[in-house]
C-alpha positions, 0 to 999 in steps of 0.5 A: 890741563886742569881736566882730571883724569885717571892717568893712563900709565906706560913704559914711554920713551920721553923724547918721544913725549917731547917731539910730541909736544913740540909738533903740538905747539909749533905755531906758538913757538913760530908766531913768537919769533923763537928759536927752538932746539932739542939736545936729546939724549940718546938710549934713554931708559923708558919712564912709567908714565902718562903720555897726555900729562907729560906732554901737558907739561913740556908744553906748559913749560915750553909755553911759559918759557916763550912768553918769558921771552916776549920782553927781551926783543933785544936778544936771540929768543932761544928756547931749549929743551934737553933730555939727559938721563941721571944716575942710572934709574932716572931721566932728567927733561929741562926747558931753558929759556932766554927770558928774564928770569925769576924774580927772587921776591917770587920763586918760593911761590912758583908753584904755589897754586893761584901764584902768578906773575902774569896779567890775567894768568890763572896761576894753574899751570906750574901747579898742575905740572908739579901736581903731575910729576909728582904724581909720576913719582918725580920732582920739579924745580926752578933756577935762574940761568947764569946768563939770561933766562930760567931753567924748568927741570923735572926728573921722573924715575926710569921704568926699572926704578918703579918696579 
């Protein structure tokens, strides 16, 4: 995720993006004990973007979601990823976990670049998928869920919101 590149940009159907990169991380999700289910929506308008770096990003954030919900052996581990258009020129992704939560002490610097709660993380990773989907023209946020576990959600414009 850190390598950089010059973005490869097309009309893409983000599911697509999304069934990628679940098919790409199928150990990750099966050798955690992890649920995963996908709620896509249907007849979503086409986003402009790079395929590798969005796929880059639901994979960070399934990843991360998984690893939030290492401690909670009391609970389902269910790892949900949504897709659901906004408004009429944009597209919204969500990656919802079971996990513990953000800290609110730490959600203010979630993003923040070396910023990590992780023994021997990096603290790259949310920073770079910020960096990408506002590269993108999008933007990316952070909640805690009403019951267990944290929400990641990005929203890029659709395809005829660029032009």
């Amino acid at each position: 995720m850190s390598k950089k590149t010059e973005p490869e940009k097309a009309a893409l159907d983000i599911n697509d993006v999304i069934q990628e990169g679940v098919r790409l991380m199928q150990r990750e999700v099966f050798g955690h004990a992890t649920s995963l289910r996908l709620e896509l929506a249907s007849a979503l308008p086409p986003v402009v973007g790079d395929r590798v770096q969005l796929q880059q990003v639901i994979i960070n954030l399934a990843i991360n979601a998984i690893q939030a919900m290492t401690s909670v052996p009391e609970r389902q581990r269910e790892l949900l990823i949504r897709s659901q258009a906004v408004e009429s020129d944009q597209v919204s992704v969500e990656v919802v976990d079971a996990g513990t939560g953000i800290d609110p002490e730490h959600a203010d610097r979630l993003f923040r670049a070396f910023f990590t709660t992780k023994a021997g993380g990096m603290g790259m990773g949310l920073s770079i998928c910020r960096s990408i989907i506002e590269a993108h023209g999008g933007r990316m946020s952070a909640a805690n869920n009403a019951g267990p576990g944290a929400t990641f959600q990005f929203i890029l414009p659709s395809g005829s919101a660029q032009r």
